[in-house]
N, C-alpha and C positions, 0 to 999 in steps of 0.2 A: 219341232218336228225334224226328224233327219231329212237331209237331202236325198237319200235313196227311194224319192217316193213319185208314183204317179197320177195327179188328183182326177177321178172319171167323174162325170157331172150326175148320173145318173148310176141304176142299179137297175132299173125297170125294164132294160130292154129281153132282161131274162121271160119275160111275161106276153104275152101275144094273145091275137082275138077271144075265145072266152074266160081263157085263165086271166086275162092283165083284167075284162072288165070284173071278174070274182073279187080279183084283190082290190078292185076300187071297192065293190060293194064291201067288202072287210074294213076296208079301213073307215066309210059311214061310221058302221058299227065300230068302231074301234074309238070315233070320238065320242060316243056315247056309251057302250058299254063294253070297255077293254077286256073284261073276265069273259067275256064270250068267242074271243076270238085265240084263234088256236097262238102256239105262245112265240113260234117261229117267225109268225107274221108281226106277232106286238114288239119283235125283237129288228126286224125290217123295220114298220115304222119308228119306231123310237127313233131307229138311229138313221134314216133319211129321210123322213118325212112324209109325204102323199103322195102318190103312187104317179109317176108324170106318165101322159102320152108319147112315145117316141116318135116322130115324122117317119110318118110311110104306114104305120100302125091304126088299126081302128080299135078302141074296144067295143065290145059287145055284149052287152048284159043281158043275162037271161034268167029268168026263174026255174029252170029246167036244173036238171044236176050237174054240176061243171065235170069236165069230164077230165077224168084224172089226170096222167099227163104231165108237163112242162112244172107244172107250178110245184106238183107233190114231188121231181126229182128237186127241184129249187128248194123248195122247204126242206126233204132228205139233206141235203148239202148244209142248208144254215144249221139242222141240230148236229153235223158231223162238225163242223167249225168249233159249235159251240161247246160240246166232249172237248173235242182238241183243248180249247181255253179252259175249261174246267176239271177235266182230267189227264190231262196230258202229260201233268208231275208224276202219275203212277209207273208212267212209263220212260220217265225220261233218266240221262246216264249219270247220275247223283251218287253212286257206289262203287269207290275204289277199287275197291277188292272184288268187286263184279258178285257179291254172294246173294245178291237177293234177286227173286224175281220178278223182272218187270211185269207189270198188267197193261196189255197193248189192243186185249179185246174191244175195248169201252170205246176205240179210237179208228178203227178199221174200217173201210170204205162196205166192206161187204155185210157189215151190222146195221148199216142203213141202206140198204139193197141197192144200194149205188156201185158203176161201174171206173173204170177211166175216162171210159170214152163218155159215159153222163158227165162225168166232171167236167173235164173238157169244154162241155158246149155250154156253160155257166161263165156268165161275165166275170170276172176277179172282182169288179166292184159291187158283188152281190156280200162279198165277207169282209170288204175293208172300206173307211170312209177316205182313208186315203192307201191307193194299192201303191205298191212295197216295188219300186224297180226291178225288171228280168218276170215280174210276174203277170202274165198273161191269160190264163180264162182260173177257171176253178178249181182243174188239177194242180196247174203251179199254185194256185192259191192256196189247197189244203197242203202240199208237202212243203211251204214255205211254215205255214204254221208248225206243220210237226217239226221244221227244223228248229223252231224259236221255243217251242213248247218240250220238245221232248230230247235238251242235248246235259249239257253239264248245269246247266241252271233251269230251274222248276219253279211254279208260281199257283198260290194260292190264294187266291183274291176274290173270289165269287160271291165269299162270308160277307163279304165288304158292302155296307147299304149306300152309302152316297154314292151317285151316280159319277158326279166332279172324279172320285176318288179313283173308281174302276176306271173310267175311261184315262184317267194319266196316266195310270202301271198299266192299260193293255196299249194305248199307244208309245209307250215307251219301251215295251218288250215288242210289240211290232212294225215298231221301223226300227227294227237291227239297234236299238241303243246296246243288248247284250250281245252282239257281233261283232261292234267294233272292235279293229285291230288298234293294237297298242305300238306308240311309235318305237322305233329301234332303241334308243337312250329310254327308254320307260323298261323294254324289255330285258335290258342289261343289269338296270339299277333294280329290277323283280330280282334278278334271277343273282345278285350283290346282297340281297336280304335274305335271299334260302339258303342261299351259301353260310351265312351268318348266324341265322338260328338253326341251321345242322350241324355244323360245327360248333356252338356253344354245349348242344346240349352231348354232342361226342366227346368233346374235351373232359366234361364232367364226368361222363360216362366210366372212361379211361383213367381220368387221375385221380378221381376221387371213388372208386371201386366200392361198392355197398352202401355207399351215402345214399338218401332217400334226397331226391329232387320232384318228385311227381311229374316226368317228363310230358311234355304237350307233342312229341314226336307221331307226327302220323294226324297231326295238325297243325303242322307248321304254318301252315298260312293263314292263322290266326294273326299273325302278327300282321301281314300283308292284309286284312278286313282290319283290321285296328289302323293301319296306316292310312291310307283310304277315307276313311270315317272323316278319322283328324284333322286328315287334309283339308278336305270338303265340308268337314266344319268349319273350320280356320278363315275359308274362305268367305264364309257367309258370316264371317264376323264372330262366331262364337266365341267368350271371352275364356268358360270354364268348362273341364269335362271331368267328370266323377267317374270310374270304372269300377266296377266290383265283377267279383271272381275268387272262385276257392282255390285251392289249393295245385289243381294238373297245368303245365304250361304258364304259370304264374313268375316261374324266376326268368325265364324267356322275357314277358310282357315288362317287368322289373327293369331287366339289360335294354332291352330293344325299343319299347315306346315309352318308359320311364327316362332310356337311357341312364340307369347307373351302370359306372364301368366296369370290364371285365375283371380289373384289379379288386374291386371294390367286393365284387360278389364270389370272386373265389374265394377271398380272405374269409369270407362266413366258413365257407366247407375246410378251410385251413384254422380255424379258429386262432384266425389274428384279426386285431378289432379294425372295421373297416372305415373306421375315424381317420385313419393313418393315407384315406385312399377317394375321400370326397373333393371333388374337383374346387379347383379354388374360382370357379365361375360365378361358386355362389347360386345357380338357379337349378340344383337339385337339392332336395329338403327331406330326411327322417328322423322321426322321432320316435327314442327308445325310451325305453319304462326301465324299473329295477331291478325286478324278474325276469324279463325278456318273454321272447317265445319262438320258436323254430322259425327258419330262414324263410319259408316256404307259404307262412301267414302275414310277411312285413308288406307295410305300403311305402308308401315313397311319393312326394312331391315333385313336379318340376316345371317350371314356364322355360316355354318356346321361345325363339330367336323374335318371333311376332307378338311374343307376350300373353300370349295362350297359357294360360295354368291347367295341365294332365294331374291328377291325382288318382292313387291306385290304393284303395282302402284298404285298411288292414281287415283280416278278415279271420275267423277261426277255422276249425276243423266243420264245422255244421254246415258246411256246406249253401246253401238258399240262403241262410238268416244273415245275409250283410246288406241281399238285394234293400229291405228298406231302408237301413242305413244309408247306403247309398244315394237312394232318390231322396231322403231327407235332405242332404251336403247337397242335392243339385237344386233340389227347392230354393234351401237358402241363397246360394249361388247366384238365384234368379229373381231374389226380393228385396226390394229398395225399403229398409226397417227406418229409413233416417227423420224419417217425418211423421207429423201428426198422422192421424184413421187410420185405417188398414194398409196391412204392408203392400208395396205395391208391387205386381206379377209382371216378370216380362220373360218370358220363356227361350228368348233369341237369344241370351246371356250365357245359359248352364246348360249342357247337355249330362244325360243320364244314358253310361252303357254298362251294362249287365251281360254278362257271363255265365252261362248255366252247361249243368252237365247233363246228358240226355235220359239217363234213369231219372234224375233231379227234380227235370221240369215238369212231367207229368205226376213224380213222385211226393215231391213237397206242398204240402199247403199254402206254405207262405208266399210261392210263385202265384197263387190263382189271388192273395191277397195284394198285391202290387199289382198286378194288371187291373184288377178293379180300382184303384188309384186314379186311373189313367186321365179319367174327366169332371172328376172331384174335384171343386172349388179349391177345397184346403192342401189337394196334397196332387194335385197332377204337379207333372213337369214337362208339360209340353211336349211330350213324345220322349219313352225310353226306345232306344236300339237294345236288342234283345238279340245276346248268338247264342246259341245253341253248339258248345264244344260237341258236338254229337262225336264222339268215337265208334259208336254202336255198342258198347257193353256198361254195366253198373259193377264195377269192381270184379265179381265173375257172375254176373247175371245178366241171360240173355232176356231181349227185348220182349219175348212173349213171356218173362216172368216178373218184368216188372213194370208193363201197363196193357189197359185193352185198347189203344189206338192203334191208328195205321202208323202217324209219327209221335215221335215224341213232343211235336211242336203243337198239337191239337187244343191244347188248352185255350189257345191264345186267339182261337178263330170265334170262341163263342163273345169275345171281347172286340170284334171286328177287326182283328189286327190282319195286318196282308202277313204273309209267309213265304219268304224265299231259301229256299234249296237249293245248295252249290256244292256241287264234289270238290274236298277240300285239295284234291290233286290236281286243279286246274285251277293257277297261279289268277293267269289275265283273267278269268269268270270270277274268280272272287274277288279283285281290284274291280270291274265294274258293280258288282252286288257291291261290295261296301260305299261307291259313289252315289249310287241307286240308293240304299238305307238312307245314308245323311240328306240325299234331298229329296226323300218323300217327307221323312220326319221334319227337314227344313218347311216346304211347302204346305203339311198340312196339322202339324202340329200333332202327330198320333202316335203311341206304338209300333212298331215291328220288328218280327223277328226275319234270324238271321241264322238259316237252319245249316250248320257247316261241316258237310256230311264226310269222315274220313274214318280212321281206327286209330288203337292202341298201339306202338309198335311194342309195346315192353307189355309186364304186367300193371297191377296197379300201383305195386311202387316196386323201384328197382331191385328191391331182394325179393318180389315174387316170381315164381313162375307160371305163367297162365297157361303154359300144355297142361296143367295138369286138371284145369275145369275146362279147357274153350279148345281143346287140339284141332278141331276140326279151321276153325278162324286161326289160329296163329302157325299152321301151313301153308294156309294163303299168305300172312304178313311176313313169312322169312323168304319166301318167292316176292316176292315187292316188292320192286326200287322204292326209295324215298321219293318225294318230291322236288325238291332238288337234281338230283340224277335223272329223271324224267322230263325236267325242262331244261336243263343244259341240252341233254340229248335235242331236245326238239329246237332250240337255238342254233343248232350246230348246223342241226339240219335243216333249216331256213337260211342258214347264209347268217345269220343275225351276230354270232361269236363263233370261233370254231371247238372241237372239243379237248383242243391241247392248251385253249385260254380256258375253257371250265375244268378243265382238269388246276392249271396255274392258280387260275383265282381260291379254291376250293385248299389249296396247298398254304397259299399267303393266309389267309382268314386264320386257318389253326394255327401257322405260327406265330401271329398277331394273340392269342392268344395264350398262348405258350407264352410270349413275353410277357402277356401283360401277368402269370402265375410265376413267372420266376424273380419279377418285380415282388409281389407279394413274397415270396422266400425271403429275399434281399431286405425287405423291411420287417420282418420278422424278430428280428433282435431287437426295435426299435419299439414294440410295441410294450408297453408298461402295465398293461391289462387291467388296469381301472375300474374296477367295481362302483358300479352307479348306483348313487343313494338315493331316498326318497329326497326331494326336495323339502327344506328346511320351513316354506312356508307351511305345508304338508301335515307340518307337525303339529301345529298348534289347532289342539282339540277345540279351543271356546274362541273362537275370534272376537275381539270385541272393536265391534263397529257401532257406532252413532246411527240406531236409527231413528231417531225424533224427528219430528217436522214440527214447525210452530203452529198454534192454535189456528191462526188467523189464516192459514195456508192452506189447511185441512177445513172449515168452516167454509172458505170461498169453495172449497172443490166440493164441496156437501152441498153445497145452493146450485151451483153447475152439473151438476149429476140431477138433478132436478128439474132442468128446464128443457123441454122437449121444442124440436124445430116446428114449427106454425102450421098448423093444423093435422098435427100429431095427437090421436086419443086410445091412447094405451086401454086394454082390457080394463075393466071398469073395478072388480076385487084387487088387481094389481094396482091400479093407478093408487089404489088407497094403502098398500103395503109399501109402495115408494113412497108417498108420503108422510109415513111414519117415520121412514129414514130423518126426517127433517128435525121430529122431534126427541129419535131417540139418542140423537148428536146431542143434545143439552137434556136428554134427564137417565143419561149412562147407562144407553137398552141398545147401544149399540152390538146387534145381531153377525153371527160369522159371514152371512154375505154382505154385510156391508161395508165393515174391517174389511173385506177381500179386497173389494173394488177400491175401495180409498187407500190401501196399500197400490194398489195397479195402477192408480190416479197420480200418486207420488212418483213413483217411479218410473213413469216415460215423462213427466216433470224433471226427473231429475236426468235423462239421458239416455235411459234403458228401455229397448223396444222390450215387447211384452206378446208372446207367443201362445194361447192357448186351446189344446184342442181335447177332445174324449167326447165318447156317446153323450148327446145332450148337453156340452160344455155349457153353452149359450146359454138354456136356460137354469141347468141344474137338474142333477136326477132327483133333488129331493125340492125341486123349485123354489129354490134359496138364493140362486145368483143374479138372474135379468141383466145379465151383460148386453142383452142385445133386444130389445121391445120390439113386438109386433102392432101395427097400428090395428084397433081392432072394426075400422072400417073397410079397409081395404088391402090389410096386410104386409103394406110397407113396413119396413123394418128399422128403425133408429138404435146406432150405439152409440148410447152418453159420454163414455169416456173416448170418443173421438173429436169432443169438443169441450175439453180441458182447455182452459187457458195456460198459456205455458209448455203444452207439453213437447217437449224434444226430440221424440222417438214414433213409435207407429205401435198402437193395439191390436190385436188380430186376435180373434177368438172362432176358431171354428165347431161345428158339430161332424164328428169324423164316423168313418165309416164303421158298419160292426164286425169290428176285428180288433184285435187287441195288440199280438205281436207285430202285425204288420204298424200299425200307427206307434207304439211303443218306439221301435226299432227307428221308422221315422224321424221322429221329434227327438229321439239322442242323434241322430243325423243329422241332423237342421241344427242342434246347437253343437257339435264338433262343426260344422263350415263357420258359424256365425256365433262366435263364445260370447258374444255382447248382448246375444238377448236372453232374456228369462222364460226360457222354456217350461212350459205345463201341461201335464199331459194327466188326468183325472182318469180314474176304471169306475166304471156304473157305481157295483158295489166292490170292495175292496180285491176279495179273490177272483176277481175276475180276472186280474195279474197274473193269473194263474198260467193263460193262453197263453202271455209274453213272458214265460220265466225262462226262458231260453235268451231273451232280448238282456235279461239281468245276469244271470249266469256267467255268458259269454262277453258281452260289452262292457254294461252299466255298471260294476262293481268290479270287473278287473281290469279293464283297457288301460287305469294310468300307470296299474305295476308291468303289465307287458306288454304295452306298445307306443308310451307317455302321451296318451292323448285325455285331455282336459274336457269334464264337462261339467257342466252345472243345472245339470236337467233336473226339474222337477218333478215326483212321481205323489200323488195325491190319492191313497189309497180308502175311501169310504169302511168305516169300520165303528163295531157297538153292537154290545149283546141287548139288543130290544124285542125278544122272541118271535123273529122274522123267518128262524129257520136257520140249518148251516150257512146255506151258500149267502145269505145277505146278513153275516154276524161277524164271520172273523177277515178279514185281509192276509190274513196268516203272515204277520208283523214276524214271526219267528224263523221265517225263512231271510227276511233281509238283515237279520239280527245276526243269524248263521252266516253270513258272507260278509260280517263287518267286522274289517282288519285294520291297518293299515291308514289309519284316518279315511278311508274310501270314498266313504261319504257319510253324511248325516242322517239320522234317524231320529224323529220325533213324533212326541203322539201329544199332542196339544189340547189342553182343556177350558183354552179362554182365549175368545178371540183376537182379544188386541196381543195374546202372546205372538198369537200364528202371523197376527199385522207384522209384526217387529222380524220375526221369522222368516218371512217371504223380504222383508226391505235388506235383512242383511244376506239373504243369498242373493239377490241381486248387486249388491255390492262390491261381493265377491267374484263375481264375473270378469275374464281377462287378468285375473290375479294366478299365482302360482297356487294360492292358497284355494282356490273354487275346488268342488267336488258336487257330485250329485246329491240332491237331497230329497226323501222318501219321506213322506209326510203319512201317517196316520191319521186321515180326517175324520171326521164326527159325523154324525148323524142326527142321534136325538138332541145333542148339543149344538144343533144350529141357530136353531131358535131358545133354546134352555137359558131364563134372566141368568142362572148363575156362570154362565160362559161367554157371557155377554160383558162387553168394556165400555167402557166411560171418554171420552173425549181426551182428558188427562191422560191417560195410561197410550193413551195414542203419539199423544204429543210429548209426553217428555220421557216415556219409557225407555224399554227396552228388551231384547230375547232374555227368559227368564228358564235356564236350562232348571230348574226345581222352583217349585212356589210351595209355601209354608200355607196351609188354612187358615185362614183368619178367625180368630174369636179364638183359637188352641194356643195350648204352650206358655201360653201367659205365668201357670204357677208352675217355674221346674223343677221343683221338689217333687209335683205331685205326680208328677209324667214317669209312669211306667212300661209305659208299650208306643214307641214308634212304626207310626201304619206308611208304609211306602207302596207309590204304585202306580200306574200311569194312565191315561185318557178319562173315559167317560164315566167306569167305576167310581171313581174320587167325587165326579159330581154328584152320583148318588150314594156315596158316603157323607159329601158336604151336606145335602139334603136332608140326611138323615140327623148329624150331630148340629143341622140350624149355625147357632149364635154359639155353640158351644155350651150350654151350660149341661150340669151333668157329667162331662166329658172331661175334668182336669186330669182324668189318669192317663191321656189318648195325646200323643200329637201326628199331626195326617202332615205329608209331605208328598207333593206331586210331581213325578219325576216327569219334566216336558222334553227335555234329550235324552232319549234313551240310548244312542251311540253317535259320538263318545260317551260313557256312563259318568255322569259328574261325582265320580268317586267322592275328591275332596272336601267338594259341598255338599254331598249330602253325612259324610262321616263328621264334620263341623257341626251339624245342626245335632247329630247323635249327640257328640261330645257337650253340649249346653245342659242337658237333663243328666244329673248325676246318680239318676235314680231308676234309670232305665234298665228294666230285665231281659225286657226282648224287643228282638224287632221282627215285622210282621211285613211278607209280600202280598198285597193283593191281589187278585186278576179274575177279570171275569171268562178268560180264556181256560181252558182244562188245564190242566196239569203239566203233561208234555208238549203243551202249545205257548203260543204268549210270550213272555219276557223270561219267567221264573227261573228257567235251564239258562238262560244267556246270560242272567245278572247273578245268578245263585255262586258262582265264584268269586266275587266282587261283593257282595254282600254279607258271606262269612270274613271275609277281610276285614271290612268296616264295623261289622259287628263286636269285636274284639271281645269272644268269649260271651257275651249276651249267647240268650238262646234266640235261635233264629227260624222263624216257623210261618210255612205259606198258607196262605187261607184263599179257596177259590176253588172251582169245580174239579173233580179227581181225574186222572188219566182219562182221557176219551182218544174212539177212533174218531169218531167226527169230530165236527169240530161246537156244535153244540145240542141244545135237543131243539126238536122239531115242534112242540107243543108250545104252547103262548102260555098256558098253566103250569107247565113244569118248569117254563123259565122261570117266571115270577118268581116260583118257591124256590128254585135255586140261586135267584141271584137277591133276593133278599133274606136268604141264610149266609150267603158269604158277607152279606155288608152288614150284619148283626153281628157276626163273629168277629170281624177286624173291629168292631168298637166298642167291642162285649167288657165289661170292667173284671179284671183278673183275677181267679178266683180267690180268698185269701187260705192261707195254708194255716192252719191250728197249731 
């Protein structure tokens, strides 16, 4: 509590002969039936308890009708209090530019038919549990609140149900914590940072003429709410903070709470390379890719003098879509992976702050998908700080066209988040908000935002002009001093610095940067311009890594997966499906979820924590996996593979929320912080990917050419034509096909599970290597349980990834082999089905391609090359025409074809993606699997 306070032991003396005995009889009732009692009084009691006698006082209970009077101005006064604290932010001075207008009706003494002189004769401790020094009956009581309530900083807290919660932010806003005055050396070193980010962004302004910067001006003291933050985390020990933020005010946040130097970041807008200009400290860190990408999108690393590691994610043009990114890196940040079970959470470690723009927050989806995060087992982070760059416009769109709230921060209230509002032109009010942020989020581990209310001073980017949508707002903003100019003035005029030193300081700053751009001139000859290559590990399309484990290692983790802790009884159909596991370890029925797990057994054996989440992860949406048993007497829950012997690492498997881009965007998060774990992230059915193709677009498939950051994320897309309908048949495998360059990452559609075992061992292997990359898995479905996709113990233990598998029982006579059938996933099992053991079939040899990028060119044109009698070669696909593989590999395949004729067999162009009827599958997809094995017709 501040010291400015004065504690009154009572409240009651407001109450006298038959009004004090009414309010006894209320509060009777009040301990028995609260709803009946009017809500002013449930608001007195709550918050001081049973109504005391005062000495000198008699009450007087009557059955008669209490007569209006004392009590009903008393109650008037508690709901005007209570306006104040609940709408007080409508009215209070949040708007630079003064354009909006305040609503001050809701707050006015004459709306609750009260006078002064009513007010007046109200104790002060009728509205506070502790009154506020200087305040004396009821009138100073309510104009002390409207001064706390309705100045530069506004509060939204009412949404908020824990009781703990309100009462910290309303005693904290009322005893003057946002009052306090900042000491002289605090207000020097504010007013040393305005200086610094008005001047950076004029320097740019001026020397680099037309260059696009997305200026933050006119929110310059974002950087002072970021300072603040860090501080006050720092203090509480915070060890990491993740920031995410598009594109406006972003090179500012780069310079100033990144700290890269002025040298460093002019050289971008000079295009001289800024290698020439990285401090030799060593403790700031970026990393570029081969492609690059505009100045304006980089992040940037760096640990504090205290050891504090700040990271500022790279982020694209999309504006919302890095937020889960973001809170992924802070997840990680905050999870101890090094041990057996589940990873362990401690939220004191990583902080998560986000950056939104005020069209954005109410505009994107993916914001309401991250605040519902918040208190999710698998993916809170302990409280995001959430700002709100509020400028008040959307590039040229005003606020009533692009939401129906009162603020833009409204989303965040149905999530119980508190909501503070700071005019961003008052330096000291937003250095205490940003204090306030960090230690509500320190204290109670939640959300909030941080509504930081200022303008544009330019357009949306420096070669717009905005008179020509907004003239009415950017006549106000050419009459505007900056921020800066506005609190020198008011330093001057406190005595605090005079205005011939804020003129001085304001002088030095630019020509500090002046130097630090004529340094950059000066090293400009010096620069060699280096064109950055892919890394050489990069290159190699087939890694070949060892992933066998011996018999007897895999055998002990098969008997361990088996044994459940003491008086554990798993659902009674299930108990007897895991128990098949036992025997289909020795007679080679080894099923895809059981290869999963005994892969995921190996590998936190062997080091590598093991990360997994998507709708129903846990059990499986096609209840294939049981990573996690429910006991089925009492619903306890057992995960087997957290009592591997041996193991090194931590399993986590969560069931995540339903959303897709948001967990998507997550979990490649969590493995850019933490490249050591084997991230997995499964979609119900395949296209469900769909909702996060934005997450693949922008991050998962370009980040290492333009921004060289490394992942190895797993994407597990459910996929197979079994006439379920479009949306549960394709993954639409042909869009990740579409964006595979560059070695990017891997694409496989696997049709045997010990291939997918070996599969998952060697991208885990690859992790923290140059050589990792994401990989995108085509899962199965009716091939989960299907014997013919199913592996044997052997193929476990001494295999290996098998980017093409040959049919067995085919190809034996190559003389007689006239047609090679190529083709990938679940098609090929029901081709295998169909051709058995082979007999009949010496004219056919079946090849199943399991990588489909990188396309194993050379092995599959080798296996061509064995048959000398080969006429054609045939694509299969159960996918249409224009979908699937056929457009991605059909350049690659007349290569290898070498003049054979080359002919696809498989459903004709569709717009969907397949039919809708369970009878017109059938006949379609067993006309195309008659046709790739049809014997050719002879010619006379």
């Amino acid at each position: 509590m501040s010291n400015n306070v004065t504690t009154v032991s009572s409240p009651w003396s407001a109450f006298s002969g038959p009004n004090l005995g009414y309010v006894m009889e209320q509060y009777d009732l009040f301990l028995q039936s609260p709803e009946e009692v009017e809500p002013e009084l449930v608001l007195l009691f709550q918050q001081f308890g049973a109504p005391v006698v005062v000495e000198g006082e008699v009450a007087v209970a009557s059955n008669a009708a209490t007569p209006a009077g004392d009590y009903k101005k008393v109650l008037a006064a508690v709901k005007l209090a209570d306006a104040i604290r609940t709408h007080g932010h409508l009215a209070a001075d949040i708007y630079p530019l003064k354009n909006r207008e305040l609503q001050t009706a809701q707050i006015e003494e004459s709306a609750f038919n009260l006078s002064a002189a009513d007010l007046a004769e109200i104790p002060a401790a009728i509205f506070f549990k502790d009154v506020p020094a200087n305040v004396k009956n009821g009138k100073d009581a309510i104009n002390y609140l409207k001064s706390v309530y309705t100045e530069k900083v506004a509060f939204e807290y009412n949404h908020v149900v824990a009781t703990e919660e309100r009462d910290w932010i309303q005693a904290q806003i009322e005893t003057g914590s946002f009052k306090q005055a900042l000491a002289s050396d605090e207000k020097k070193a504010l007013l040393d940072r305005l200086t610094r980010v008005e001047n950076f962004e004029k320097f740019i302004h001026k020397t680099f003429v037309g260059q696009k910067r997305f200026s933050g001006e006119g929110l310059d003291t974002q950087i002072v709410l970021f300072d603040e933050i860090i501080k006050t985390s720092e203090a509480n020990n915070v060890e990491k903070v993740r920031i995410g933020m598009a594109h406006r005010g972003r090179l500012n946040v780069l310079t100033h709470i990144l700290n890269k130097p002025y040298d460093m970041m002019f050289s971008d807008f000079a295009h001289v390379s800024n290698d020439l200009f990285i401090p030799e400290h060593g403790r700031l860190e970026i990393t570029k890719g081969w492609t690059g990408d505009v100045k304006y999108h980089m992040g940037a690393s760096y640990n504090r003098e205290s050891g504090m590691n700040v990271k500022l994610a790279y982020n694209p043009s999309h504006l919302e879509v890095g937020n889960p990114v973001v809170l992924g890196t802070a997840r990680a940040a905050q999870d101890d992976t090094s041990k057996p079970g589940q990873a362990v959470h401690d939220r004191t470690k990583g902080l998560g702050i986000l950056v939104h723009g005020d069209a954005a927050f109410p505009g994107q989806g993916i914001v309401t998908e991250v605040l519902n995060f918040a208190k999710t087992e698998g993916f809170t982070t302990g409280g995001t700080i959430h700002i709100i760059a509020n400028n008040m416009i959307g590039f040229t769109t005003e606020h009533q066209d692009s939401r129906s709230s009162v603020y833009s921060s409204d989303p965040a209230k149905g999530y119980e988040v508190p909501v503070i509002h700071v005019n961003a032109d008052s330096p000291e009010a937003v250095t205490l908000v940003g204090r306030f942020a960090a230690s509500y989020r320190q204290k109670f581990g939640k959300d909030i935002v941080v509504d930081l209310v200022g303008y544009r001073r330019h357009g949306h980017n420096e070669t717009d002009d905005p008179t020509v949508t907004n003239p009415e707002t950017y006549k106000l903003v050419a009459k505007h001093e900056t921020v800066r100019a506005l609190y020198g003035a008011q330093l001057a005029a406190e005595g605090v610095v005079s205005a011939d030193e804020v003129a001085a300081l304001d002088a030095a700053i630019y020509a500090e940067m002046q130097a630090a751009y004529d340094h950059v001139k000066e090293m400009a000859d010096k620069d060699e311009h280096k064109h950055l290559e892919m890394p050489e590990e990069l290159k190699v399309e087939f890694p070949q890594i060892d992933t066998a484990v011996g018999a007897e290692r895999l055998e002990t983790i098969n008997e361990e997966l088996l044994v459940f802790e003491e008086n554990f009884e798993p659902q009674k159909k299930l108990g007897k499906i895991l128990e098949k596991r036992r025997d289909a370890f020795a007679s080679a029925k080894i099923d895809w979820g059981h290869a999963e797990t005994l892969a995921y057994a190996t590998i936190i054996q062997d080091g590598t924590p093991v990360r997994f989440t998507g709708q129903d992860a846990q059990r499986g949406t096609f209840s294939q996996r049981h990573l996690v048993l429910h006991d089925k007497n009492n619903g306890n829950v057992f995960t087997p593979l957290h009592h591997i012997s041996g193991s090194n690492a931590s399993f986590t498997v969560h069931n995540s929320p339903l959303t897709e881009a948001g967990v998507v965007g997550f979990e490649y998060g969590y493995n850019l912080e933490n490249g050591n774990v084997l991230s997995v992230w499964e979609a119900q059915f395949g296209d469900f990917a769909n909702m996060a193709q934005v997450m693949f677009d922008n991050f998962i498939s370009g980040a290492r050419a333009k921004w060289g950051q490394k992942s190895g994320l797993v994407i597990l897309l459910p996929h197979g034509y079994e006439g379920q309908g479009p949306e549960h048949s394709s993954s639409r495998m042909e869009r990740y096909l579409q964006m595979s360059a560059e070695n990017n990452w891997f694409v496989a559609n696997c049709s045997n599970a010990g291939n997918y075992y070996h599969l998952l061992r060697r991208q885990a292997a690859l992790l923290g290597t140059e050589g990792v990359r994401p990989l995108v898995v085509v899962a199965p479905k009716f091939l989960l349980r299907h014997p013919l996709a199913a592996a044997n113990a052997d193929q476990l233990a001494n295999g290996s990834f098998q980017e093409v598998i040959e049919q067995p029982g085919l190809g034996s006579k190559e003389n007689a082999v006239e047609r090679i059938v190529l083709g990938t996933g679940k098609v090929m099992i029901d081709i295998a089905d169909r051709v058995k053991d082979g007999e009949g079939f010496d004219h056919v040899h079946i090849v199943r391609v399991e990588q489909l990028y990188p396309f194993p060119k050379e092995q599959v044109a080798g296996i061509i090359a064995k048959y000398p009698n080969v006429k054609e070669v045939v694509w299969v696909q159960e996918e249409p025409k224009n979908q699937g593989t056929w457009n991605y590999a059909l350049e690659t395949l007349h290569e290898i074809s070498e003049g054979k004729k080359l002919r696809y067999v498989g459903r004709p162009a569709m717009s969907s993606t397949s039919e809708g009827d369970a009878d017109s599958h059938k006949a379609a997809q067993a006309a195309l699997v008659e046709e790739a094995v049809a014997e050719p017709v002879k010619v006379k």
